[in-house]
MARDRENVEX-344171 format. One line per 3 residues: number of its first residue (from 1); for each residue x, y, z of C-alpha. Coordinates in nm, 2 decimals. Each point is the difference from the previous one (the first is absolute). Example, Ala and Ser with C-alpha at 12.3 -4.5 7.8 and 13.67 -1.06 7.14 Angstrom:
residues 2
1> 1.23/-0.45/0.78 | 0.14/0.34/-0.07
***
This chain:
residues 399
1> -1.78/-5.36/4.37 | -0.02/-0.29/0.19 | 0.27/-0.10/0.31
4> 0.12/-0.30/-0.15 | 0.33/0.02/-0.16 | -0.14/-0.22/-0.32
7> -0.09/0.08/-0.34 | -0.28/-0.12/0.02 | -0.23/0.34/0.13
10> -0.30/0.04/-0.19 | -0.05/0.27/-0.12 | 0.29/0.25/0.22
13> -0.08/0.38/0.06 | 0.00/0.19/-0.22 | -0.14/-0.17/-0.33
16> -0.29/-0.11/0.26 | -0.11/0.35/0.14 | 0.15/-0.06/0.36
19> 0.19/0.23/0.18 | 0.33/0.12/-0.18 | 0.18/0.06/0.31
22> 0.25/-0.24/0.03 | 0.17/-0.11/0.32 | 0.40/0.02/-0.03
25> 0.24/-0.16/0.25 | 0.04/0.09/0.35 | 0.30/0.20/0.10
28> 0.21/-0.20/0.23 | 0.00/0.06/0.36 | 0.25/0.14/0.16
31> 0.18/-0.10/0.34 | -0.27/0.13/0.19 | -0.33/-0.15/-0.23
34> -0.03/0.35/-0.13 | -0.10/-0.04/-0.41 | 0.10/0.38/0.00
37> 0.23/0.06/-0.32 | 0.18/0.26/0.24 | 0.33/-0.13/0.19
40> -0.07/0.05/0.38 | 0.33/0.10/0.03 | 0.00/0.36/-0.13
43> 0.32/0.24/-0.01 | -0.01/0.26/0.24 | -0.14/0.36/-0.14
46> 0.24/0.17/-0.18 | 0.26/-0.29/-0.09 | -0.11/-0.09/-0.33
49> 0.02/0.10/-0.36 | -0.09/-0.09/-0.35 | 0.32/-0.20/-0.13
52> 0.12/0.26/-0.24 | 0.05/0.29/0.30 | 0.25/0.03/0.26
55> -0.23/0.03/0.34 | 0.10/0.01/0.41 | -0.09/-0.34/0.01
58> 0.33/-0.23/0.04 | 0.15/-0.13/-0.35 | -0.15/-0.36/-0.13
61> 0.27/-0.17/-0.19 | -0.06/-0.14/-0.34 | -0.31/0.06/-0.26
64> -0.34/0.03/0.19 | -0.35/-0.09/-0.12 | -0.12/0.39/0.09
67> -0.30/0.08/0.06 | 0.00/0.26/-0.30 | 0.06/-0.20/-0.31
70> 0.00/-0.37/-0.19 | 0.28/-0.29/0.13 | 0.33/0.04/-0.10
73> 0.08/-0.07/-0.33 | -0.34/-0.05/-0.09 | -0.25/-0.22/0.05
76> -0.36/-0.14/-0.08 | -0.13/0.30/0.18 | -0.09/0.22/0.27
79> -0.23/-0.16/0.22 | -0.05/-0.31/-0.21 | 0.18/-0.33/0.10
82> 0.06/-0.20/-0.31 | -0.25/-0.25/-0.10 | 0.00/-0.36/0.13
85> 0.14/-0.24/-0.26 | -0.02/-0.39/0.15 | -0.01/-0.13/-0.35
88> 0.03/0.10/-0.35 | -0.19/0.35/0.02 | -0.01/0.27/0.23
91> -0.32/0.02/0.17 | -0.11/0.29/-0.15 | -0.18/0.15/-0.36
94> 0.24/-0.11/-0.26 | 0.13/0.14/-0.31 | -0.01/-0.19/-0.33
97> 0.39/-0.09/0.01 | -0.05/-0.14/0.40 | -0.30/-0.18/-0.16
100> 0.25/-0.16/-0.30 | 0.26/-0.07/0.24 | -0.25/-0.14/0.27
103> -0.06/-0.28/-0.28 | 0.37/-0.05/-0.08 | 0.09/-0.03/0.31
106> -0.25/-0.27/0.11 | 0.11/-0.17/-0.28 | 0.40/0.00/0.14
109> -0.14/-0.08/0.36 | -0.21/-0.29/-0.07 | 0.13/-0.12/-0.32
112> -0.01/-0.39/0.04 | -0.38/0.06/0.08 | -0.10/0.23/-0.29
115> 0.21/-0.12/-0.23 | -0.07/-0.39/0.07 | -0.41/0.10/-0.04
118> 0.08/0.25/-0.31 | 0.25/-0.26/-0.17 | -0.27/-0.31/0.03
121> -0.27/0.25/-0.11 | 0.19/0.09/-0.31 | 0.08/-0.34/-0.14
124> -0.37/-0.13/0.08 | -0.10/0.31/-0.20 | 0.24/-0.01/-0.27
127> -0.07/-0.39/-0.08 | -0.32/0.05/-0.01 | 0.02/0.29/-0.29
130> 0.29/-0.21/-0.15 | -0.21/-0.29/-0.06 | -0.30/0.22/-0.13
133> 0.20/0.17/-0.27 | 0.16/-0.28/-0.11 | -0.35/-0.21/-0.03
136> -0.28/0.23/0.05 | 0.03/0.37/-0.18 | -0.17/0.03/-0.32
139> 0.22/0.13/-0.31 | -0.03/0.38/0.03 | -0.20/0.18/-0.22
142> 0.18/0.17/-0.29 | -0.08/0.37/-0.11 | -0.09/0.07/-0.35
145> 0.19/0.32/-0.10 | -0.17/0.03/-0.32 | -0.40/0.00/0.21
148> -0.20/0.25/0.01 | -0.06/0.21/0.31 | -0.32/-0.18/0.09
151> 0.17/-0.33/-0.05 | 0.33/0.06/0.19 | -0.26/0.12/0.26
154> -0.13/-0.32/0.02 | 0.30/-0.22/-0.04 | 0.18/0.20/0.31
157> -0.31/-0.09/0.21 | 0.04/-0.33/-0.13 | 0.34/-0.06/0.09
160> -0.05/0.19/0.34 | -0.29/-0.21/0.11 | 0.23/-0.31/-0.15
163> 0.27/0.13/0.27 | -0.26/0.04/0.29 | -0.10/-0.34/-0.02
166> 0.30/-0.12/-0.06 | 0.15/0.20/0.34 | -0.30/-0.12/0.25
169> 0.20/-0.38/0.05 | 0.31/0.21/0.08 | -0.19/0.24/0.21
172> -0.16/-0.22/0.20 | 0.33/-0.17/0.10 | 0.16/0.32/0.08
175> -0.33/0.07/0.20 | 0.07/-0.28/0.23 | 0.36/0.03/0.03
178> -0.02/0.37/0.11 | -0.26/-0.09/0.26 | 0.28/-0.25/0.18
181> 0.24/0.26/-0.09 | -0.21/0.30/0.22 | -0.13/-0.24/0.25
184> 0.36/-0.10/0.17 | 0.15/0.30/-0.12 | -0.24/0.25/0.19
187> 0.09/-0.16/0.33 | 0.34/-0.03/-0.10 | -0.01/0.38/-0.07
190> -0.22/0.04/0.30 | 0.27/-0.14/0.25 | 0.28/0.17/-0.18
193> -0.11/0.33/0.12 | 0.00/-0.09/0.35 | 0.35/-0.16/-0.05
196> -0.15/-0.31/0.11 | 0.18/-0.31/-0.16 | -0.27/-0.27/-0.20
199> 0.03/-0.34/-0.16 | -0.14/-0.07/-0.34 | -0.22/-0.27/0.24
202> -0.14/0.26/0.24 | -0.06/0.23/-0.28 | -0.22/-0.25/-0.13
205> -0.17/-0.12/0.31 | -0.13/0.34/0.01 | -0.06/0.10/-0.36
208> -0.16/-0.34/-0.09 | -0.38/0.08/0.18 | -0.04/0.30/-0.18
211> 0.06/-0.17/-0.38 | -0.37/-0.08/-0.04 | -0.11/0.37/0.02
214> 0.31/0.13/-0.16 | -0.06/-0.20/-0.31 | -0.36/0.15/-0.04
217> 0.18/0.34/0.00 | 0.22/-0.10/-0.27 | -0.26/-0.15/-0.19
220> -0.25/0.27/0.06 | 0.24/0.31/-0.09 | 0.05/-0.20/-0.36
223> -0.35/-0.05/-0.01 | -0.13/0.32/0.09 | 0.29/0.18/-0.30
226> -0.11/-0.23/-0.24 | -0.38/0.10/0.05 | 0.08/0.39/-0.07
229> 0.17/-0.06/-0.28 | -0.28/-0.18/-0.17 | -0.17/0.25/0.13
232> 0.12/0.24/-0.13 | 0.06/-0.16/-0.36 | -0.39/-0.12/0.02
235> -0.14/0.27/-0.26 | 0.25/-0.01/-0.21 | -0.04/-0.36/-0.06
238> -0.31/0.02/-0.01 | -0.06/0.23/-0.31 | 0.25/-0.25/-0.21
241> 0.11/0.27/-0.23 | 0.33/0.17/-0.07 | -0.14/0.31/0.22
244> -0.09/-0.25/0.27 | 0.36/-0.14/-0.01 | 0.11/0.34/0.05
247> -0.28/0.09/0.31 | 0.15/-0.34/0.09 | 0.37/0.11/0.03
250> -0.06/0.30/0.17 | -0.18/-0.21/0.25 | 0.22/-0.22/0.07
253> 0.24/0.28/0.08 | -0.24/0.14/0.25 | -0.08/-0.33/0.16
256> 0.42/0.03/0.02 | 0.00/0.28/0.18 | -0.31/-0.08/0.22
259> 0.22/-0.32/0.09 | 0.30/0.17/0.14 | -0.17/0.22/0.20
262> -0.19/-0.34/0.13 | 0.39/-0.21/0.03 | 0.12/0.32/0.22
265> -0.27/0.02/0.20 | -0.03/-0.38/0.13 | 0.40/0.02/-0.09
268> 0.04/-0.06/0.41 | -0.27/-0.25/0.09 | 0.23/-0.31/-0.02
271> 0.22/0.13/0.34 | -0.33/0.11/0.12 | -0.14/-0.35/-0.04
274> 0.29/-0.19/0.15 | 0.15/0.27/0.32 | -0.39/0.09/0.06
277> -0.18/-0.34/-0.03 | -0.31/0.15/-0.20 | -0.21/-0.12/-0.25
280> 0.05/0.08/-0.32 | -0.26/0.26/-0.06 | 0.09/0.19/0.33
283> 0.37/-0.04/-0.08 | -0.05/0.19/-0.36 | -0.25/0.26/0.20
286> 0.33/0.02/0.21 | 0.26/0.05/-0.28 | -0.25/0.25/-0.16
289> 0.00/0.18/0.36 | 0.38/0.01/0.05 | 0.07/0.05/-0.39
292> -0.27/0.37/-0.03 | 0.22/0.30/-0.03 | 0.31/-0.17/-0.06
295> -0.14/-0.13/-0.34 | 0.26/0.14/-0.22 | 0.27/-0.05/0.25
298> -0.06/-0.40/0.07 | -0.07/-0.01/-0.42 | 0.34/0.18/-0.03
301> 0.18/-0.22/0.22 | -0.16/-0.32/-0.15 | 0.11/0.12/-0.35
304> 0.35/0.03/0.07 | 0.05/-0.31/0.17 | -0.16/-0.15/-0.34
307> 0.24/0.21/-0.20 | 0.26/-0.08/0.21 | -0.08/-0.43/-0.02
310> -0.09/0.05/-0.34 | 0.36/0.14/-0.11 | 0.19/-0.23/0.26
313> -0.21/-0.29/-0.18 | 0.12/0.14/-0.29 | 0.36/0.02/0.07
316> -0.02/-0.40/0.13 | -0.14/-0.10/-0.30 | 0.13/0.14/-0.30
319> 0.33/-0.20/0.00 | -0.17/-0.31/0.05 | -0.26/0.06/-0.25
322> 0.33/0.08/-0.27 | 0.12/-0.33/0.13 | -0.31/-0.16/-0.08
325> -0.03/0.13/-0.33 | 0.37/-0.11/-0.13 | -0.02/-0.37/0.13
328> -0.33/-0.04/-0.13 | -0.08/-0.07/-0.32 | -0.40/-0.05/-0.01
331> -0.09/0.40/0.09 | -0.17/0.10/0.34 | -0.21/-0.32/0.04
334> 0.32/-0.27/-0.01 | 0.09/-0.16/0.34 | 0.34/0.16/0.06
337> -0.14/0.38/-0.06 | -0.29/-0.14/0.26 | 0.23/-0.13/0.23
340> 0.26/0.31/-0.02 | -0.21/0.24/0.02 | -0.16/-0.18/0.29
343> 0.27/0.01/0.20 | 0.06/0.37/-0.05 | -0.39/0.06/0.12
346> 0.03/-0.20/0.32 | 0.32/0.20/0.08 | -0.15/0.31/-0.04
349> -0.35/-0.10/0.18 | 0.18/-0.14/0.30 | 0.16/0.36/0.05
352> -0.33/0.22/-0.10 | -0.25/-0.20/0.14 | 0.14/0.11/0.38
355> 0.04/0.36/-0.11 | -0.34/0.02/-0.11 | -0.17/-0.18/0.31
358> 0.24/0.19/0.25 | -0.11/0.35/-0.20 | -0.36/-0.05/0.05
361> 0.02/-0.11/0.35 | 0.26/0.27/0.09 | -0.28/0.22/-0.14
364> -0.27/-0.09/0.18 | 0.20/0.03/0.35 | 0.13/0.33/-0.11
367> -0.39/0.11/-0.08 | -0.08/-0.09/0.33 | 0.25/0.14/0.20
370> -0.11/0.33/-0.17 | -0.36/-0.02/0.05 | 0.01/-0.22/0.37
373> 0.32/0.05/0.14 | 0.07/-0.37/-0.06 | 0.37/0.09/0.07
376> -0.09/-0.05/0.42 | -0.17/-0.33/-0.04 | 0.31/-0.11/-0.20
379> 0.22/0.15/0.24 | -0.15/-0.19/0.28 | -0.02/-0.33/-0.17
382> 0.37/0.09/-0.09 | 0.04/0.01/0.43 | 0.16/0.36/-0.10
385> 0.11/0.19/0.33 | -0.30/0.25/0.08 | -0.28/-0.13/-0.16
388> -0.16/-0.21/0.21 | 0.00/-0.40/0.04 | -0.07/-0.24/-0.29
391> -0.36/-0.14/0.12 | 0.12/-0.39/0.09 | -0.14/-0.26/-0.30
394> 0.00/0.34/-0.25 | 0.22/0.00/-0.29 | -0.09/0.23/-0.33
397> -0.27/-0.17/-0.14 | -0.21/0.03/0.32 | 0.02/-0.37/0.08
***
């Protein structure tokens, strides 16, 4: 790892092969210049006792920190000082509920930041899917319940490739949305863990150079899922037949599976990207690095935050889609439903999309403090007593 109290070490010890020793804090020096963890004042021979026994010694009034046992009343523990905490996590590995609460609690310390970029995010993205189901979805494709197998076979593919197509306008707007959304949110996240106030403004001075390269990611990872799953539905498709849509099905849901493990596995290259100032093909070599072993762990984690914005989503927007239906007369394609429901979707994206962001990033740090020992850099940059100086011109991104 290197000396700089940025994120932006390439490649720290030990996902590189160096040297897993890691330097911790000096002791302080005592009144002398001694870094000895022993007092130089030392009771005479004979005149002390563990806490708990009477002794010759002369009586100490009040509850002691012995030498024999934990702190009063508890304590973090034995030996171990509690960890540093300048900002919105405690500089050290962190569970999944410090992780949860890391994100809400960005979101309550900076909230005119995140929620001014979340809430403009949202209505962009939610005019943008208004206007294309109003004037751009083709009429879905009805089911037959009286077809055959072979032809309710081929009337699901039908409507599902109808849906696909019909979904790449909307995804693409989400695409770019989210990208803002991760850009300023990252450093927002980034500074937030330092306890370092930032401006919607400085947040994008800093987030706005690395766009270019963090759109290819976004585009790639899309890409790159979309190209298994053809893939993997290739010889299926090929044969034409009612076995082939079959070998095609089962395809498909191996191309599925194949693309979650891939999602997980670059699931960490955006806060790479942006606290590391990589390219994009060293940034997802970087999130595969940090992300091997703790697979099922970072998929875990990533999974509940989903569940979790899925069912807050859900909460948000079920009133306001039963508001929707009973002042609109025209079904699920008639400007007041639109509009309703609209406003219930950019309610619920303005809280979830921070959640999300702060998770990821969150999970990143929390991967490198277990495999680097990120927590000293942070503690330094945080100007944490005992740690060292913050190199001058430093700050977390290495710049």
């Amino acid at each position: 790892m290197n000396d700089t109290p940025g994120w932006a070490s390439p490649g720290s010890a030990p996902s590189d092969g160096q040297d897993t020793t890691v330097p911790r804090p000096a002791a302080p020096a005592d009144d002398t210049g001694s870094t000895s963890k022993w007092s130089a004042a030392q009771p005479p021979a004979g005149q002390w006792s563990p806490p708990s026994a009477p002794g010759p010694g002369p009586a100490t009034p009040g509850p002691t920190r012995g030498w024999g046992g934990p702190p009063p009343g508890g304590g973090p523990g034995w030996g171990r000082p509690p960890a540093a905490k300048p900002g919105v996590i405690p500089l050290r590995p962190l569970s999944v509920g410090e992780i949860l609460d890391g994100a809400v609690s960005t979101l309550r310390a900076h909230w005119r930041t995140v929620l001014s970029v979340s809430l403009a995010v949202s209505v962009v993205s939610q005019i943008g899917d208004i206007l294309l189901r109003r004037y751009l979805l083709p009429e879905p494709v009805v089911l037959d319940p009286n077809a055959t197998p072979s032809e309710l076979l081929s009337q699901t593919t039908e409507s599902a490739q109808s849906q696909l197509a019909a979904d790449i306008p909307s995804l693409a707007i989400m695409v770019i949305c989210t990208l803002f959304t991760t850009a300023i949110l990252t450093v927002v996240i980034s500074r937030s863990v330092l306890g370092r106030p930032v401006t919607l403004a400085d947040a994008w001075q800093e987030a706005r150079p690395r766009l270019p390269k963090l759109l290819g990611f976004t585009l790639l990872l899309p890409l790159m899922s979309a190209l298994v799953l053809v893939v993997g539905m290739l010889p299926g498709l090929l044969i034409g037949s009612t076995a082939g849509a079959a070998l095609s099905l089962l395809g498909a849901m191996a191309a599925f599976v194949v693309v979650i493990w891939l999602m997980v596995r670059f699931s960490l290259t955006s806060p790479a990207l942006m606290l590391e100032r990589r390219g994009i093909i060293p940034s997802m070599r970087r999130s595969a690095k940090l992300v091997s072993g703790a697979w099922w762990r970072t998929f875990g984690i990533l999974a509940l935050t989903l569940l979790l914005s899925f069912l807050l989503s859900l909460v948000i927007a079920i009133p306001f889609a039963i508001i929707g239906t009973a002042v609109d007369g025209d079904g699920l394609t008639g400007w007041p439903f639109l509009i309703v429901t609209g406003i219930g979707a950019v309610i619920a994206s303005t809280i979830t999309y921070p959640i999300s962001a702060g998770v990821t990033v969150l999970l990143y740090v929390d991967q490198r403090i277990r495999r680097e020992a990120l927590d000293l850099e942070l503690a330094r940059a945080a100007g944490v007593p005992g740690y060292g100086a913050q190199q001058p011109g430093r700050d977390l991104s290495g710049s």
